[in-house]
C-alpha positions in Angstrom: 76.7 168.1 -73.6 73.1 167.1 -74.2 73.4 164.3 -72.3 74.9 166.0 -69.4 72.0 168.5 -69.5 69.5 165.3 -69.9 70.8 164.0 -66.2 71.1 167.5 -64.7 67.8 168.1 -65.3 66.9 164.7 -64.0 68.7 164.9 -60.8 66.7 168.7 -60.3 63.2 166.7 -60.9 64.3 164.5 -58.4 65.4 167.2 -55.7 62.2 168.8 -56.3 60.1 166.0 -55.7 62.0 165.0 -52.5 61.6 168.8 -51.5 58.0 168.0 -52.3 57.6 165.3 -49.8 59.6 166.9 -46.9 56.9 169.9 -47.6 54.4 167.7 -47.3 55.7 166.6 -43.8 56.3 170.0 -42.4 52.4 170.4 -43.0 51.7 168.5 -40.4 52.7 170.5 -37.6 52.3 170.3 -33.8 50.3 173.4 -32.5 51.2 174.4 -29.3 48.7 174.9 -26.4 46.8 178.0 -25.8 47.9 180.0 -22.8 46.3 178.7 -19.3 45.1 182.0 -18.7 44.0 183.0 -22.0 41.8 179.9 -21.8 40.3 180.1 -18.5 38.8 183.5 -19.0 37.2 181.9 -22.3 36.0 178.6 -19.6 35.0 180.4 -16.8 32.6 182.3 -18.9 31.0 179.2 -20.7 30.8 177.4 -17.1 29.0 180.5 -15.5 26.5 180.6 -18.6 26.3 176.7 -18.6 25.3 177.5 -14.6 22.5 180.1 -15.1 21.1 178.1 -18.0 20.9 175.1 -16.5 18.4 173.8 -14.0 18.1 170.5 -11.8 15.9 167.9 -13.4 15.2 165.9 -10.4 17.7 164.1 -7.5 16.8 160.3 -7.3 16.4 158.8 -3.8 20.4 157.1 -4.7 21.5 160.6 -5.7 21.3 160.4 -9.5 20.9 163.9 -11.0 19.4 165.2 -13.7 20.4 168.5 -15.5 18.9 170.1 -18.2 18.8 173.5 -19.8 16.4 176.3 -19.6 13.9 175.9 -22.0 13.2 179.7 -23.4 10.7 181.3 -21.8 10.8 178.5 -18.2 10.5 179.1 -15.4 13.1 176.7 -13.5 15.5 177.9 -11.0 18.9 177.6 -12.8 22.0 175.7 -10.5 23.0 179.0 -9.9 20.2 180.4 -8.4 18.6 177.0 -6.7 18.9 177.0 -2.9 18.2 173.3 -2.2 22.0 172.2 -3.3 23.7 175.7 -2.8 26.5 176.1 -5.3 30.5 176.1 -3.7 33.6 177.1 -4.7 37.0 175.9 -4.7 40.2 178.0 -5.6 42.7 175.1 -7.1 46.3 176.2 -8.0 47.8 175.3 -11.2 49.3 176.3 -14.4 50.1 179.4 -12.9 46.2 179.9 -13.1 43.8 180.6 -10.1 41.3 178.8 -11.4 37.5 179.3 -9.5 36.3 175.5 -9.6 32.5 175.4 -8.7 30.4 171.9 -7.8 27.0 170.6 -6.0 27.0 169.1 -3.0 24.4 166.8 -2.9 25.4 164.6 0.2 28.7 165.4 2.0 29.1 161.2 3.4 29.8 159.8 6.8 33.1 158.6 6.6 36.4 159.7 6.0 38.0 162.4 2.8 40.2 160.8 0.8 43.4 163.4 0.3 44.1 163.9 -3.7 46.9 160.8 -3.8 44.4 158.3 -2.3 42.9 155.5 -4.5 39.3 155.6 -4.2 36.2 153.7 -5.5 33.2 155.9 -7.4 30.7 155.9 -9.5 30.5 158.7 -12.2 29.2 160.2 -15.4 30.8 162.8 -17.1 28.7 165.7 -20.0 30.2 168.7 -21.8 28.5 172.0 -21.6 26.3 170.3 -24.4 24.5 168.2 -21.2 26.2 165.0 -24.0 27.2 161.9 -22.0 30.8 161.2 -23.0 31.5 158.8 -20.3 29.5 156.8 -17.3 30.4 154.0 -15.4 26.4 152.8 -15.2 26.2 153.2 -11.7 28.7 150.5 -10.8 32.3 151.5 -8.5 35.3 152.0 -10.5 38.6 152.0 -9.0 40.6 155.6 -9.5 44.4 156.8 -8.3 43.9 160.3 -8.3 47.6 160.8 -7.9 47.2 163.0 -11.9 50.8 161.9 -12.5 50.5 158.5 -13.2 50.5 156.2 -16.6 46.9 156.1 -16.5 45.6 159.3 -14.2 42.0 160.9 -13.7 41.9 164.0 -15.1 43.1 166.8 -12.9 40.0 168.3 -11.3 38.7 165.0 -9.6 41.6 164.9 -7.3 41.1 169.1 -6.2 37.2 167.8 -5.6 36.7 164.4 -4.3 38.5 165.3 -0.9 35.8 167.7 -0.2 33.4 164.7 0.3 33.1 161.5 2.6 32.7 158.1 1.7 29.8 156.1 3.5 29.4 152.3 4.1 29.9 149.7 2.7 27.9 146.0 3.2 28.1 142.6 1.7 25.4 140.9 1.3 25.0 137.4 3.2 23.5 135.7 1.0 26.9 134.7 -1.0 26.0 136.8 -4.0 29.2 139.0 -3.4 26.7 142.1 -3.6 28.0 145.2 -2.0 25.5 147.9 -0.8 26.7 151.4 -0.5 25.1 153.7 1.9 26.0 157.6 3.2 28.2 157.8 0.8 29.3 161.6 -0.6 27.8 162.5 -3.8 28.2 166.1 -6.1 28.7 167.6 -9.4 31.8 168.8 -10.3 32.1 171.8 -12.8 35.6 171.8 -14.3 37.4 173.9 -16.9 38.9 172.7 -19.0 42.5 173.1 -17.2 41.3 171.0 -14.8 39.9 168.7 -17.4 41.5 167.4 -20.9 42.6 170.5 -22.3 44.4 170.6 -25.6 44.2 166.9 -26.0 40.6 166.5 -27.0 38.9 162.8 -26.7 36.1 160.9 -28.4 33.1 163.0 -28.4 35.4 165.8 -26.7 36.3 168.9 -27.9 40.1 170.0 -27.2 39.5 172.8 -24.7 35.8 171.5 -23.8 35.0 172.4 -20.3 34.0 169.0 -18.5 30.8 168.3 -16.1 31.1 164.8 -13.9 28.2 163.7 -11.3 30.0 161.3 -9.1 29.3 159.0 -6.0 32.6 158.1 -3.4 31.7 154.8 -2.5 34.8 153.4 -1.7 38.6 154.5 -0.2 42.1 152.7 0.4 45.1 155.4 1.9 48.4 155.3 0.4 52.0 156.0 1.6 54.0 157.1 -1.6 57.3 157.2 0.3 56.8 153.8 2.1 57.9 155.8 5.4 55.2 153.9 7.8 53.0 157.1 7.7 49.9 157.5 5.5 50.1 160.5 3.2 46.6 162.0 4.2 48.6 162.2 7.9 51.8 163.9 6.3 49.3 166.6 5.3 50.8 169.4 7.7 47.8 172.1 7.1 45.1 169.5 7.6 43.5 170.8 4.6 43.3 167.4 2.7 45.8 168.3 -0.1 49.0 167.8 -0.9 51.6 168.7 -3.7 54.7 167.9 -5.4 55.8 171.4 -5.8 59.2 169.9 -8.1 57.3 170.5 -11.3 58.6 174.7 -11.7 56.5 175.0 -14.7 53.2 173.7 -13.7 54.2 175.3 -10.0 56.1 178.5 -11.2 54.6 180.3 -7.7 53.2 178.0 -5.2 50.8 179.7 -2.2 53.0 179.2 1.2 50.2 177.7 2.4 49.8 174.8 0.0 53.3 173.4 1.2 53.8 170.4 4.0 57.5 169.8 4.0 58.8 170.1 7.4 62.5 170.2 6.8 62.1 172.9 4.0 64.3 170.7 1.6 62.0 171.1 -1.6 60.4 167.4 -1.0 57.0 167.6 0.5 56.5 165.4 3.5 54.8 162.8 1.4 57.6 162.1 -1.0 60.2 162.7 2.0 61.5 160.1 3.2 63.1 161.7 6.4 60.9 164.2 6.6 62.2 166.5 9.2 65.9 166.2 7.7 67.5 165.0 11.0 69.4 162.1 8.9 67.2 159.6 10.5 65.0 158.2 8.0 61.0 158.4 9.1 60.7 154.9 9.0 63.5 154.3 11.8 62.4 156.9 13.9 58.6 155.3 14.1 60.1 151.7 14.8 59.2 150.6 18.5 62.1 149.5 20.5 62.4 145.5 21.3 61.2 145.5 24.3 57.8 147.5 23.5 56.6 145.0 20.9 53.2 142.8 21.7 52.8 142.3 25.7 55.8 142.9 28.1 56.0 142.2 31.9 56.3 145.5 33.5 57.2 145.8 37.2 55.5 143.2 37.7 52.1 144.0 35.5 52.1 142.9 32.0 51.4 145.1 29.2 50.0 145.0 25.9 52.1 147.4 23.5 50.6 146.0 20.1 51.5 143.5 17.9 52.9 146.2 15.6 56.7 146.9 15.4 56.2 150.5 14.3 54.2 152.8 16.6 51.1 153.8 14.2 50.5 157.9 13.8 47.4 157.8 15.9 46.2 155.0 18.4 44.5 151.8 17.0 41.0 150.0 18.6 40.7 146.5 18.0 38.9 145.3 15.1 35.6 143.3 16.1 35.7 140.9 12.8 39.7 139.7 14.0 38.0 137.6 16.2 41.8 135.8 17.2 44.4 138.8 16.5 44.2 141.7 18.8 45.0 145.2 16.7 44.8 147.3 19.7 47.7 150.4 19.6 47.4 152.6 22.9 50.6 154.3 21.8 51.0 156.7 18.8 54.0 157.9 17.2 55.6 160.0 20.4 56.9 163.3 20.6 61.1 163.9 22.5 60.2 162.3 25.6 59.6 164.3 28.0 60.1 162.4 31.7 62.7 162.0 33.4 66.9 161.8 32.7 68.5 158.3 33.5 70.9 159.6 35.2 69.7 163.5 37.1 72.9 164.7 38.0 74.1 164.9 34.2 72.9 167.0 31.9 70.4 165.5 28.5 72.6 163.4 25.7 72.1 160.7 23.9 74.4 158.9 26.9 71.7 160.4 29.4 67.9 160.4 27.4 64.9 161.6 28.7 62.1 158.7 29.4 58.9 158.5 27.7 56.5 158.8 29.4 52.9 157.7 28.6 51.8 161.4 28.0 54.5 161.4 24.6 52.6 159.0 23.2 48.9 160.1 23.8 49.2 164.3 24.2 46.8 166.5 21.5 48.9 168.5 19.2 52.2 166.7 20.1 55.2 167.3 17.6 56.1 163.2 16.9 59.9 162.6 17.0 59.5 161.8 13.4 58.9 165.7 12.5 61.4 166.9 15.2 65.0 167.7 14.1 66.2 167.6 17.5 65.3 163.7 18.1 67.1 161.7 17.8 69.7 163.1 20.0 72.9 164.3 18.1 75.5 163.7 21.4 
């Protein structure tokens, strides 16, 4: 009997220590993230403090800012109130949350917006509300996606900013040093809550739920084409207002704005990610394919013609580029719209037996719908 009490109370040591150790694991427990909107009341406030109590150091000739606070008692125009860089305001979508994103413009650029899934090339630094550097690249071009879903994304503010500037010029120099010169390039400061920045997650020298401040310069751009379709994405943008959104993700996109969505066919895949995007069963990529006989120059009654080495008509007309000095890129004819001309045979009615004829208006008119957005093209009989 003693001896059976002697391992009963053995085995109960034991099933208290394991019960120990499981406790011990439960401690460390995963705590979820604060509400969006909860959060960005809290960051809207510290980012219009941060904005009155905060004034512009200096702006170098190559656009390098300087901000530092208010000393008590100084006299310095805060970034609110200055009126040399007025203050704007972007509303971004996301989360569910409205969220009022405010930045600098401190030189718009010459060139051309990147859309938020283009890769681009900038320089940056990034502060908390602190005016602590937590990240720079020095001054030199780094290469960024700012698709945010990717392995290795930019936070999510960059891509809802960046389109709202140009990128400039950029020249090698010809000395054979491989130095590149930027010139008219965009350049702001972006002031981002922390939604829009790393949220919960926290990073060296970051706070989780730190509102985030990046100076930038766009120096550099290359376009994309996520569905491989033969059109760019920044041209599948159907609003024209440089953004675009996979509107899939319910949680993150429980109520999308009408107005935020470019998907011609209506199937739930914006045009970007569709690859037939006006649901006609005739994939994009087919539709923009020039026919045979309208590839490089082609005898036509008698007069030859130069259609483009190209065998896919690009979305808008191509000039030749100067620096080819033995390839000519030259595209007269965009992506056309249902032709328009005449029936191959007038006496019977339009079918895919009796097609209209393009005619060089298709290719070339202003505000044309292209055959690759129109349902009713290819013909169905």
């Amino acid at each position: 009997m003693n001896k059976f009490k002697y391992y009963f109370i053995l085995l109960l040591a034991g099933i208290a220590i394991v019960s120990c150790n499981k406790n011990d694991d439960d401690d460390v427990e995963t705590v979820p993230l604060r509400d969006y909107k909860e959060q960005y009341k809290a960051d809207s406030d510290s980012i219009m403090k941060y904005l009155k109590s905060n004034y512009i150091k200096s702006v170098s000739a190559n656009f390098d800012i300087e901000i530092e606070k208010i000393p008590v008692g100084g006299a310095q125009v805060s970034i609110w109130d200055q009126t040399v860089y007025p203050l704007q305001n972007r509303v971004v979508y996301s989360n569910d949350v409205y969220y009022t994103v405010y930045y600098l413009s401190l030189r718009k650029g010459t060139g051309a917006a990147p859309c938020n899934y283009d890769k681009i090339s900038a320089a940056y630094s990034g502060n908390t509300l602190n005016n602590k550097v937590f990240d720079t690249s020095y001054g030199l071009p780094r290469d960024f996606s700012l698709e945010p879903y990717i392995a290795q994304p930019v936070i999510e503010g960059w891509p809802e900013i960046l389109p709202q500037f140009k990128v400039g010029t950029a020249t090698m120099a010809t000395d054979g040093s491989g130095v590149i010169t930027y010139d008219n390039f965009g350049a702001g400061v972006m002031f981002l809550p922390s939604g829009l920045g790393f949220y919960g997650s926290g990073q060296t020298d970051i706070p989780a739920y730190s509102c985030v401040v990046f100076s930038f310069k766009l120096l550099g751009l290359q376009r994309l084409d996520h569905d491989f379709d033969g059109v760019f994405d920044y041209q599948e943008d159907l609003n024209g207002d440089g953004y675009l959104y996979d509107f899939r993700n319910t949680t993150k996109y429980p109520k999308p704005p009408a107005n935020l969505i470019d998907d011609t066919d209506g199937d739930g895949l914006a045009d970007f990610i569709d690859v037939d995007d006006d649901g006609d069963g005739y994939t994009t990529f087919l539709e923009i394919t020039k026919p045979a006989g309208k590839v490089g120059k082609v005898v036509e009654n008698g007069v030859e013609v130069n259609y483009g080495v190209s065998k896919y008509y690009p979305f808008d007309p191509v000039a030749d580029n100067p620096n080819t000095l033995n390839v000519d890129e030259t595209e007269l004819w965009a992506i056309p719209r249902k032709p328009t001309g005449a029936l191959t045979d007038p006496s019977k009615p339009e079918s895919a037996a009796n097609p209209k004829k393009f005619v060089d208006e298709d290719y070339k008119a202003i505000g044309r719908k292209r055959i690759h957005l129109d349902n009713t093209y290819p013909y169905k009989n």
